[in-house]
C-alpha positions as CSV (number, residue, x, y, z in Angstrom):
1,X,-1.6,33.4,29.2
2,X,-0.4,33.2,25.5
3,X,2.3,35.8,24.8
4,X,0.7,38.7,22.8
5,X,2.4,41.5,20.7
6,X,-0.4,44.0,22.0
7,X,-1.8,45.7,25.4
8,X,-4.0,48.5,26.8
9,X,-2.3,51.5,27.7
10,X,-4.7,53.9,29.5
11,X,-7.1,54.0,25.9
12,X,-4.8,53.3,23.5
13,X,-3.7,50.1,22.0
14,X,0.0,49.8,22.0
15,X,2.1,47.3,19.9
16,X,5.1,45.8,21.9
17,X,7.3,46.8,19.0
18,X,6.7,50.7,20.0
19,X,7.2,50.6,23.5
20,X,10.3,53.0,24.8
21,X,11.0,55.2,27.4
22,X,8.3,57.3,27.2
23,X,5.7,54.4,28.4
24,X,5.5,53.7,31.8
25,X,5.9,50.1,31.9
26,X,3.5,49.5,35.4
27,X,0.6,50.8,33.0
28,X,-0.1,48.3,30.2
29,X,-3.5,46.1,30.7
30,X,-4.6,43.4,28.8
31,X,-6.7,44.3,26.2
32,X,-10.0,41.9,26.8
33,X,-10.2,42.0,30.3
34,X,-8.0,45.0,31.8
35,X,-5.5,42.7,33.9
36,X,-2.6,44.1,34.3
37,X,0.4,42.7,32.3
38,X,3.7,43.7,32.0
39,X,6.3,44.6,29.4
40,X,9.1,41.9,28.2
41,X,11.8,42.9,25.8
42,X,13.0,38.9,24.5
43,X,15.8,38.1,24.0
44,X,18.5,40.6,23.1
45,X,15.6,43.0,22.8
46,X,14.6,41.2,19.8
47,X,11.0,40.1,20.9
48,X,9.3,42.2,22.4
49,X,5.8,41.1,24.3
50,X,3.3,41.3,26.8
51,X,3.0,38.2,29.3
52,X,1.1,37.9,32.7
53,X,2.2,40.1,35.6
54,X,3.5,38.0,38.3
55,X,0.6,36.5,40.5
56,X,-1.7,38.3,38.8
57,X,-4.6,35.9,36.6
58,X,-6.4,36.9,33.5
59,X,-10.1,36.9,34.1
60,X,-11.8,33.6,33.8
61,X,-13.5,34.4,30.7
62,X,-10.8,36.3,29.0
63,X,-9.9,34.6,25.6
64,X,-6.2,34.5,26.6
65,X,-6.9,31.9,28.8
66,X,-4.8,29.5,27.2
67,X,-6.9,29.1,23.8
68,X,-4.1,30.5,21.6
69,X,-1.7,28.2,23.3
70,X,-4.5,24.9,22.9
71,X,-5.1,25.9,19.2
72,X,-1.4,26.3,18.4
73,X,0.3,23.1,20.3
74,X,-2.7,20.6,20.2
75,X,-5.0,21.8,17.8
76,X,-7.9,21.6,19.9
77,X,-11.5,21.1,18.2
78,X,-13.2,22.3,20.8
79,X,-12.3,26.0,21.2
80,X,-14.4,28.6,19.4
81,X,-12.3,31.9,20.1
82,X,-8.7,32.3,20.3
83,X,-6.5,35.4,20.5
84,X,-5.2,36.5,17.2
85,X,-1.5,37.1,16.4
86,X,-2.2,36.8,13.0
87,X,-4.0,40.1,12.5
88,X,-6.9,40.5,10.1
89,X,-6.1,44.7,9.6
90,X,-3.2,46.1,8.5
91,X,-3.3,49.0,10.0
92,X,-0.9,48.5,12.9
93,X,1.5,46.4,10.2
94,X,1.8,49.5,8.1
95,X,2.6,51.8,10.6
96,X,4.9,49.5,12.2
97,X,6.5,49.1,8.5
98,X,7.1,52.9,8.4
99,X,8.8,53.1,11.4
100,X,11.1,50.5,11.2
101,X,11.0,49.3,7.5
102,X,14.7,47.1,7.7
103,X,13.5,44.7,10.4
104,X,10.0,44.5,12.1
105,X,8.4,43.9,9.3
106,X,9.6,40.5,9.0
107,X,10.3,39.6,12.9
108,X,6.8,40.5,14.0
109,X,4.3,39.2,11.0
110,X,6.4,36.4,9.5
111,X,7.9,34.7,12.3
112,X,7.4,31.5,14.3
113,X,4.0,32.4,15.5
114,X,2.7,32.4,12.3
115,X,4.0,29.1,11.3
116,X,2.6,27.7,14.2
117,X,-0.8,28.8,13.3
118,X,-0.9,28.1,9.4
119,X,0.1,24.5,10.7
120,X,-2.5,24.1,12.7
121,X,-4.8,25.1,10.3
122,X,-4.0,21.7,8.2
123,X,-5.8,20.0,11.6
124,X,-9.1,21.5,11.2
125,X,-11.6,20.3,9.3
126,X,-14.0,22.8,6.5
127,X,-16.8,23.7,9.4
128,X,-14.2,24.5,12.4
129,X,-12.3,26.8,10.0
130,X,-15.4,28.7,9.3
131,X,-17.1,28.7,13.1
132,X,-13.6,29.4,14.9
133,X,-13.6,33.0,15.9
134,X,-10.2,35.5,16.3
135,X,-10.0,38.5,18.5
136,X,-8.4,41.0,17.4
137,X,-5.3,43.3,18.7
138,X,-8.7,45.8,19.0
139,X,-11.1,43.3,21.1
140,X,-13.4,43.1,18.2
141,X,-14.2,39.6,16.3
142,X,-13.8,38.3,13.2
143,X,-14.5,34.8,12.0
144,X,-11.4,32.7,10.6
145,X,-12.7,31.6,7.5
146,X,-13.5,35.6,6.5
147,X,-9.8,35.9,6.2
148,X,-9.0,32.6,4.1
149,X,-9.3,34.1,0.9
150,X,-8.8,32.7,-3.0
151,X,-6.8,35.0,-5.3
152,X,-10.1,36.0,-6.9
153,X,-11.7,37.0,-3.6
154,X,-8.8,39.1,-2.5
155,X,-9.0,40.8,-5.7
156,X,-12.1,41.5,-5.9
157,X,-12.1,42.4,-1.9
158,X,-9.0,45.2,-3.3
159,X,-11.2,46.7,-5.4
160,X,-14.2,47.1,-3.4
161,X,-13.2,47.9,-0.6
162,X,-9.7,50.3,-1.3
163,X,-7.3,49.7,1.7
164,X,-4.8,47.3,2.6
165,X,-5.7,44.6,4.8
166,X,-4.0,41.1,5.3
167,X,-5.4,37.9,4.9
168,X,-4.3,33.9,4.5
169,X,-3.8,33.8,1.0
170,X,-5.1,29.6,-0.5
171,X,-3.9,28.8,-3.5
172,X,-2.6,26.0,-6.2
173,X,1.0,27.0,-7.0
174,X,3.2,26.8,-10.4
175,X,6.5,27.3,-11.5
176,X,9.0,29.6,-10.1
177,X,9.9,32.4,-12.4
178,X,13.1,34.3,-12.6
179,X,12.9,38.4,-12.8
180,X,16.1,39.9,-12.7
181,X,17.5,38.5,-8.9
182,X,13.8,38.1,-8.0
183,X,11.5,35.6,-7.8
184,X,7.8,34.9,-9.0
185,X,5.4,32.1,-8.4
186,X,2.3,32.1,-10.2
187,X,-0.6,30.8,-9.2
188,X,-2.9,29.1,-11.3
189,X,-6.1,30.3,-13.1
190,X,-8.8,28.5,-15.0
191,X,-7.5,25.8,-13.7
192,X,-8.8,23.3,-10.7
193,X,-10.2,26.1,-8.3
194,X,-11.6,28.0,-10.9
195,X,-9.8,31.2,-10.1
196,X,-9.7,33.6,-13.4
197,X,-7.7,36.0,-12.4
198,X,-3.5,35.9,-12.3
199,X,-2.1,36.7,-8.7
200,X,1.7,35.7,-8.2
201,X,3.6,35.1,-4.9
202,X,6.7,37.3,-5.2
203,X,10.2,36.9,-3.8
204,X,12.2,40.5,-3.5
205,X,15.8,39.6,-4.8
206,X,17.5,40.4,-1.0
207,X,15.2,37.5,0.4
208,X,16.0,35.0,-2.9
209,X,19.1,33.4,-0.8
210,X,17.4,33.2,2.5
211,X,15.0,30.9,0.9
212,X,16.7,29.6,-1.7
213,X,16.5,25.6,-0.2
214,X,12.7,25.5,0.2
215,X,11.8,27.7,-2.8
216,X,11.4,24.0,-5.1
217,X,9.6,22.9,-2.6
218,X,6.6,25.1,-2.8
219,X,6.0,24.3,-6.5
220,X,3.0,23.0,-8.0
221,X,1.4,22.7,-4.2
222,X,-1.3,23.7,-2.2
223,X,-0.6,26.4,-0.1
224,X,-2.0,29.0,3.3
225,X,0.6,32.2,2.1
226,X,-0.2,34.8,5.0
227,X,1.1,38.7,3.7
228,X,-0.4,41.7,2.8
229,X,-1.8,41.4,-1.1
230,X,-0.5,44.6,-3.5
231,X,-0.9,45.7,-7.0
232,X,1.5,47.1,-9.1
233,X,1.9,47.7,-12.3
234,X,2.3,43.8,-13.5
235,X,-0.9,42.9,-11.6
236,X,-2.0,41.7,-8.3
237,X,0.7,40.2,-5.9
238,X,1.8,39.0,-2.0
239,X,5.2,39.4,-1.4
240,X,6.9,36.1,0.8
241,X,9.5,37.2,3.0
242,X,9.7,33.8,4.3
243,X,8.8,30.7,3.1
244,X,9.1,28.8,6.0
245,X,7.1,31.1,8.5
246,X,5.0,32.4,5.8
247,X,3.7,29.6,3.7
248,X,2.4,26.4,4.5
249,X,2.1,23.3,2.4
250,X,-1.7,22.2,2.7
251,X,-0.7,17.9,2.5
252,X,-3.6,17.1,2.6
253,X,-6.6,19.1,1.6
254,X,-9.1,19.0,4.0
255,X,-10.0,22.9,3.7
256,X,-12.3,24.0,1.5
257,X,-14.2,27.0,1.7
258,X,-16.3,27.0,-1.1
């Protein structure tokens, strides 16, 4: 079984991030097939997770199976559905966020799972993207390409629908712009993807040094930015955290939705 951030706990779902002593740890199920799993910490109790319970299987037709593990290491064309740790609802991000805004925000969406699955999107050609289903941490489906989203489409998907959600940002990248300690990257409009409205990638000032190597490296490019999208009052933005789990450099461009 791929290592998953979320479990079944009698009918509630439970993030591995808000398990303490008052959750039995012999209770937790996995959420597809109602296995029971069991409750790791990480190391240092910085990761915590749900793996299999010794000697116990999964179901055979439970989607953690191995498919996040095939679609992450080998990018495997033939699987359909895989286990998503890259969620497509925000709900369970922004109450994490409240609880604990100094730390899980960054270790549990923008870590090294999520590079691992914006590279492996660079493997998979236009008609996999849009076929390959996720499950979510809430056993319902949603199709991969739904959540790869132009800065157009996430605007106008803001405005319609009026709650926060997160989604794999694609877009064509300019110059880095200094504001005061932070940073902001602009991504084109009217330009090649025919995107006419402005939507910036923005660095907060306390995460300018942490990323200070590889911010050159992400101008003028293609990118996959996975965050949460915002507006303020400048205008529609994702902050990046980190560039490195957070943003991927599309080489080659073989991902095209529209």
């Amino acid at each position: 079984m791929a290592r998953t951030n979320f479990a079944l706990y009698f009918d509630e779902i439970v993030d591995a991030f808000e398990v303490d002593d008052n959750y039995s740890t012999k209770n937790f199920k996995c959420q597809i097939c109602h296995e029971k799993i069991q409750f790791n910490r990480g190391i240092n109790h910085k990761d915590p997770h749900f793996k299999n319970w010794p000697k116990v299987e999964h179901l055979n037709n439970c989607a953690f199976n191995n498919n996040y593990k095939r679609f992450n290491k080998y990018n495997d064309q033939n699987v359909d559905k895989i286990v998503s740790t890259i969620l497509p609802s925000a709900k369970r991000l922004t109450v994490i966020n409240n609880q604990y805004p100094n730390r899980t925000i960054i270790e549990r969406y923008f870590g090294r799972r999520s590079k691992e699955f914006l590279s492996a999107l660079n493997m998979l050609d236009n008609d996999k993207i849009n076929e390959l289903t996720l499950i979510t941490e809430y056993g319902n489906t949603v199709k991969l390409g739904d959540i790869i989203l132009r800065q157009d489409e996430i605007i106008e998907k803001m405005k319609n629908e009026n709650i926060e959600f997160i989604c794999i940002l694609k877009g064509y990248t300019s110059q880095i712009i200094e504001i005061k300690g932070s940073i902001k990257i602009p991504l084109t409009s009217n330009g090649k993807y025919k995107n006419k409205n402005k939507f910036d990638l923005f660095l907060p000032a306390s995460y300018v040094e942490k990323n200070n190597i590889q911010l050159k490296n992400i101008e003028n490019k293609l990118i996959f930015c996975y965050g949460v999208p915002e507006k303020n009052e400048y205008g529609y933005k994702m902050n990046v955290y980190s560039i490195e789990h957070q943003i991927f450099i599309q080489e080659k461009c073989k991902v095209d939705k529209k």
